[in-house]
C-alpha positions in Angstrom: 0.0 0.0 0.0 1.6 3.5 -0.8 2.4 6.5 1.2 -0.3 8.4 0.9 -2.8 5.8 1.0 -1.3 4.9 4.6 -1.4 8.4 5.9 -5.3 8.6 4.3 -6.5 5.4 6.2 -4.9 6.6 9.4 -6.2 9.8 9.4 -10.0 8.2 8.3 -9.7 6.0 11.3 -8.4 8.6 13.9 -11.4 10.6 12.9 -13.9 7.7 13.2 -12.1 6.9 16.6 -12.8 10.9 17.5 -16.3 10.7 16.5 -17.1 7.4 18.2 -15.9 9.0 21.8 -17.7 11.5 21.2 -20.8 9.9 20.7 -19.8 7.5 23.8 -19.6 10.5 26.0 -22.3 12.3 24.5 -25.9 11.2 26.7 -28.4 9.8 24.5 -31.4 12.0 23.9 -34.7 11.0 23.5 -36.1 14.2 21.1 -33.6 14.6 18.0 -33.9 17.5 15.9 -33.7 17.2 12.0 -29.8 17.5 12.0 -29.7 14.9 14.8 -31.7 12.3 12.4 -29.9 13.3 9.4 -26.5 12.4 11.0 -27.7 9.2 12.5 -29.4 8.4 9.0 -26.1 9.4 7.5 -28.1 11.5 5.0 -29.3 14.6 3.9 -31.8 16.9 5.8 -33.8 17.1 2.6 -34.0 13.2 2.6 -35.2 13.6 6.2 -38.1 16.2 5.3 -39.2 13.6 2.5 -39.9 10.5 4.5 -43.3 10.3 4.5 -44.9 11.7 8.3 -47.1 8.3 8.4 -43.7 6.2 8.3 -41.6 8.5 10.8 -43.4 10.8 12.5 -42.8 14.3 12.7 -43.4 16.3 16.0 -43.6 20.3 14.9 -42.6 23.1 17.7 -42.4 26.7 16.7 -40.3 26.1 13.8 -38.7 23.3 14.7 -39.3 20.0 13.9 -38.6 17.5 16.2 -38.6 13.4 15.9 -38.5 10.6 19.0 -35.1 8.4 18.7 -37.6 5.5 19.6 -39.9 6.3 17.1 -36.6 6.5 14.8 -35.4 3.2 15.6 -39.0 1.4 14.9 -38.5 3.3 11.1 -35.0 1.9 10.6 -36.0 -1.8 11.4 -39.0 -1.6 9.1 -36.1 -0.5 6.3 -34.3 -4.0 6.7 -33.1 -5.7 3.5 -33.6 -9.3 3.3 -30.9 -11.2 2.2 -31.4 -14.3 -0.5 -29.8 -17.6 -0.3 -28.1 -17.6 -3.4 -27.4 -21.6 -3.8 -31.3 -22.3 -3.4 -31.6 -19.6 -6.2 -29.2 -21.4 -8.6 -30.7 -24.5 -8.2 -33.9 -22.9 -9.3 -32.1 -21.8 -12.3 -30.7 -25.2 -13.4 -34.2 -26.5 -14.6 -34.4 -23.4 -16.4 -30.6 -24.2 -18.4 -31.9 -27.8 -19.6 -35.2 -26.0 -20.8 -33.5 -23.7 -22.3 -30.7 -26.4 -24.0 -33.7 -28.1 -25.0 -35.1 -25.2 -26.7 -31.6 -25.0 -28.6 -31.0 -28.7 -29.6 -34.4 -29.1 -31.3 -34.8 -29.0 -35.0 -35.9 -25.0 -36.2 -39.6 -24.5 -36.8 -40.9 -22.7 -39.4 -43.5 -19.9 -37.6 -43.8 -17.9 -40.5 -47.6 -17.8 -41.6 -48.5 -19.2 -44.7 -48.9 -16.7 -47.7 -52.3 -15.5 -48.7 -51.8 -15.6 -52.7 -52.9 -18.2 -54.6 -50.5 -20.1 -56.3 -51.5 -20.3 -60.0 
């Protein structure tokens, strides 16, 4: 690995390690504002304001909006990805390759409709 690349991971890491105290010494708080949720999202505020109020709810003071972390956590488990078993998936797919070698092996068909003029 070069130089630079060494100094670039090292400095990445010392600022994760930063951050992460931080957020160890930092007490959790129930009432996040849109900042808070866009940082814990890791995206942007926009993104925030278009999450539908139905899926995350949205609790409005003054100007401010404010969201409960509980209420954040519940939307971030609904987001789960489910993950496939990929050898069940190719074994699905190996009926489909003898089909489909099948198809190929077999004599070509003619599927051309017959012509309409009359033969004289």
């Amino acid at each position: 690995m070069g130089k630079y690349l060494q100094e670039t991971n090292r400095k990445h890491i010392g600022e994760f390690a930063q951050a992460l105290a931080e957020a160890i010494e930092r007490p959790a708080r129930d009432i996040l504002s849109i900042s808070d949720v866009s940082d814990l999202l890791c995206c942007s505020v926009d993104t925030v304001r278009r999450i539908p109020h139905d899926e995350l709810p949205v609790y409005r003071v003054g100007k401010s909006n404010l969201y409960l972390r509980d209420e954040l956590i519940a939307f971030v488990r609904t987001r789960r990805v489910k993950t496939v078993d990929v050898t069940n998936l190719m074994a699905g797919f190996e009926d489909i390759d003898d089909e489909i070698q099948g198809v190929l092996d077999s004599p070509p068909v003619d599927v051309r409709e017959p012509s309409r003029r009359r033969v004289k």
